[in-house]
N, C-alpha and C positions, 0 to 999 in steps of 0.2 A: 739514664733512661728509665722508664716506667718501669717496673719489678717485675709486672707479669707478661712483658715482651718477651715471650720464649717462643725461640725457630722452631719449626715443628723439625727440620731435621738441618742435615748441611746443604742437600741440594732445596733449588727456590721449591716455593710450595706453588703447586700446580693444580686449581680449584677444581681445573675438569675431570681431570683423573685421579684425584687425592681425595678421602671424605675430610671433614673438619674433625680437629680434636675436641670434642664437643667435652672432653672429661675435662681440658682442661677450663672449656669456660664455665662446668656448673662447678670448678672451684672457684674461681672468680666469684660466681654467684653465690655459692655459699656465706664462701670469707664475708660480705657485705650483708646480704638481707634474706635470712630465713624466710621472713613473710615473703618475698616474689619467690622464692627457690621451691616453696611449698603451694603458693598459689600456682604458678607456673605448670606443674603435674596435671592439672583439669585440662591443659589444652590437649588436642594428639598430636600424634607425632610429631608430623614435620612442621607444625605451627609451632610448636614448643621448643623447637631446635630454631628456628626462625626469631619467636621471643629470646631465647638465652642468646643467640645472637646479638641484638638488637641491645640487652640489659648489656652486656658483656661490654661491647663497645660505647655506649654515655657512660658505663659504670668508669671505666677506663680513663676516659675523659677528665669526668670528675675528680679519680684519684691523681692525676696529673698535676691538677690545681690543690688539690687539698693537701698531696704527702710528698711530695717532690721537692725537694732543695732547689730544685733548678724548674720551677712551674713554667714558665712563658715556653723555652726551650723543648720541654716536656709535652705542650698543649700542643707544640707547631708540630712535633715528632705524633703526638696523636691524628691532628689532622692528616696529616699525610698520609697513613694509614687508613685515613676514610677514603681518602683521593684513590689511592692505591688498589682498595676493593671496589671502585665504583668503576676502575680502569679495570677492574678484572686481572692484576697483576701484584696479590696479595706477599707478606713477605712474613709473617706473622698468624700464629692460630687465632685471634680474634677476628684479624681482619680474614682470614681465609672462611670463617663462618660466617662473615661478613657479606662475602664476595657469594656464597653458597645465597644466601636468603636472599640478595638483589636477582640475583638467576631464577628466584622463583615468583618473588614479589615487587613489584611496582613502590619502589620507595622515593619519592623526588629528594635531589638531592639537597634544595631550598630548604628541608626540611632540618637537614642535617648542619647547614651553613645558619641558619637561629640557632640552632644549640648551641655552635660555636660562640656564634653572640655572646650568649648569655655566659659561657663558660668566661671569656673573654673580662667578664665583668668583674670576676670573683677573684681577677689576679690583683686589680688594686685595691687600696681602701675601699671597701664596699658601706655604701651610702645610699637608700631607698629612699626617692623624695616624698614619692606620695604615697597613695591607694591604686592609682593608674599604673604608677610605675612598680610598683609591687606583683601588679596581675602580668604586668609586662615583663618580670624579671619571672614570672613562676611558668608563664609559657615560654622561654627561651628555655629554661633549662628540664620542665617535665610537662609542661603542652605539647612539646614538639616530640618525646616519649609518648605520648598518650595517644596522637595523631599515628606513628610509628605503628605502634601497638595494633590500633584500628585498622591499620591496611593491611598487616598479616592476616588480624584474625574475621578478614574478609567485609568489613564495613562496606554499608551500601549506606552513605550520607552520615548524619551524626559527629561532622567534623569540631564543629564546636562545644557538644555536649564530651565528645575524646580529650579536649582542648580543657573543659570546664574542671575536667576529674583530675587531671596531670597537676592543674593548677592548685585544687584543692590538697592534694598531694603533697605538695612542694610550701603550702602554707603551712600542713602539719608538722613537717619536717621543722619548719621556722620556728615556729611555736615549741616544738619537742628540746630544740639545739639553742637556744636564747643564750643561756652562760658560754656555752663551749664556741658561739660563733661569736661572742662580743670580746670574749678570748686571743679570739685570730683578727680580733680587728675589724668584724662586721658588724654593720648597723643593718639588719635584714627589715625590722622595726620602722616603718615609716616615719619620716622626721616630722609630716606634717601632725601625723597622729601622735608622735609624743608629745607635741605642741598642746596638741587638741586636750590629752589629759592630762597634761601637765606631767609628766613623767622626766625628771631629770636625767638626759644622758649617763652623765659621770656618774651617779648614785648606782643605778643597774650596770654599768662597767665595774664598780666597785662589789659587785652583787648585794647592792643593799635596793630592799624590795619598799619605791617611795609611795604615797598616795598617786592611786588613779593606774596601778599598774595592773591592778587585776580588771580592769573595766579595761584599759586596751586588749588586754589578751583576751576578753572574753564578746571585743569589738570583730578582732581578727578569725575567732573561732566562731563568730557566726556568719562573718564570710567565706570562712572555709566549708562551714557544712552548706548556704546557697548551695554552694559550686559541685557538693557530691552528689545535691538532689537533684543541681542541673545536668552531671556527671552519668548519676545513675539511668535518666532516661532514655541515655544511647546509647546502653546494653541492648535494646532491642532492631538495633542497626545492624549487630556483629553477624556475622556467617558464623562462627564457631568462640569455642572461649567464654562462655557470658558466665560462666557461673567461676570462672578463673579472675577475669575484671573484678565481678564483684567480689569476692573472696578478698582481693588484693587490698579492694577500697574500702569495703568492711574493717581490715585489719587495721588501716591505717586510720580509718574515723574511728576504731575503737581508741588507737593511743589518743586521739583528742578528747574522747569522752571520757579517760583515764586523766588526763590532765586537767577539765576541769573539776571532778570529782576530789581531786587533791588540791584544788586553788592556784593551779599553775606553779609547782614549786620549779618552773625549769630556770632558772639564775642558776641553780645549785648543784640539780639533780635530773636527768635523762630517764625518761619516762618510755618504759618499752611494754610490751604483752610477754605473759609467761605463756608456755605450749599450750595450758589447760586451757587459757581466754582464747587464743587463736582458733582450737578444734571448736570450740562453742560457737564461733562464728559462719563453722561452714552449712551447720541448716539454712542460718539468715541471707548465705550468700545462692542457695538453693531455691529458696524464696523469693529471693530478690527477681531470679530469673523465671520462674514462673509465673511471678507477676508481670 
């Protein structure tokens, strides 16, 4: 089973009358990504208990697929646990803070059944055909987070610019993890675009860096910023949060703008922000919302 499956006690947890162990899921949150655990503070209260909600359970998910001996087993044992907060009949503190955020927000659960999707994908050989299917694997697994996000932090329209930043999101991640996910077996890399540069598979499986590889990544990384410019302008859709979003997405176009600055060294080496670059982002993310 997933490691951070812990009962909240011996009898069932009981959402109505029970709060959520919220301590246990901002250790979940921790354990994974400093940047949302520190961006996540800008929202209030119960928005931000709603987020770590919301992060707590795809985080979950994810690591189902990613660190599990036993993934498919694992993902189905996650799912059920969405099922299970959506019935209001949690059994687990993720999903009982689950069950708490759908009682106060309007989440459809379509929304949740894409992610699956896309989670679904990551169990086999992972193979991106194109460019299409790329933006189509990055809204399955952080479009459909992004869209999440927007209905807590009170969105009135801006479904697709929510849509746009998740994706941008999920391209940097691609771009950041290149070695460590051709490691496990993943071509996140569209086949048409190694085509297109000529970029030989087995060479960057081997981590040898061939002709034409710094022109894809610097193909992908101008798709990725499109999508934060298209991203950023549906900060001004949110009811609450705007300066937590962009903070988020700041931090994460910062590691792309760190990656190209270094020539994309990711075959080798994982590219993150020290604390000093993250605080230096939060005027910009200040700015971002005022403008």
């Amino acid at each position: 089973m997933i490691k951070t499956h812990i009962p909240m006690g011996e009898d069932p947890v009981d959402s109505a009358i029970m709060e959520p162990d919220w301590k246990s899921l901002v250790r979940i949150i921790q354990r994974y990504s400093t940047t949302f655990y520190l961006s996540s503070l800008l929202f209030r209260s119960e928005v931000r208990r709603a987020v770590w909600s919301l992060y707590a359970t795809c985080r979950l998910g994810d690591d189902a697929v990613d660190e599990s001996p036993t993934p498919g087993a694992d993902l189905e044992a996650w799912w059920q646990g969405v099922e299970r907060a959506y019935a209001g009949n949690p059994e687990y503190p993720w999903e009982a803070a689950l069950t708490w955020t759908l009682k106060r927000f309007e989440l459809p659960f379509w929304v949740f059944q894409d992610l699956k999707a896309g989670l679904l994908r990551d169990l086999g050989p992972v193979r991106i055909q194109d460019e299409e299917d790329l933006l189509l694997y990055s809204y399955q697994v952080a479009g459909t987070v992004g869209l999440l996000m927007a209905k807590v932090a009170g969105a009135r329209g801006g479904e697709k610019e929510a849509i746009a930043l998740g994706q941008a999101m999920q391209i940097t991640n691609i771009l950041r993890d290149v070695g460590e996910d051709l490691r496990r077996g993943r071509v996140y890399l569209p086949l048409s675009l190694l085509e297109r540069y000529g970029v030989n598979l087995e060479k960057i499986q081997n981590m040898e860096v061939p002709e034409g590889y710094t022109d894809l990544m610097r193909h992908l990384s101008n798709l990725a910023r499109k999508l934060y410019e298209q991203g950023f302008q549906g900060l001004r859709h949110l009811e609450t949060g705007r300066a937590a979003v962009a903070l988020a997405a700041l931090q994460y176009r910062g590691i792309l703008d760190k990656l190209e600055r270094q020539a994309f060294p990711n075959l080798k080496e994982r590219i993150y922000l020290q604390p000093l670059e993250r605080a230096l982002l939060l005027p910009r993310a200040l700015a971002r919302v005022l403008y």
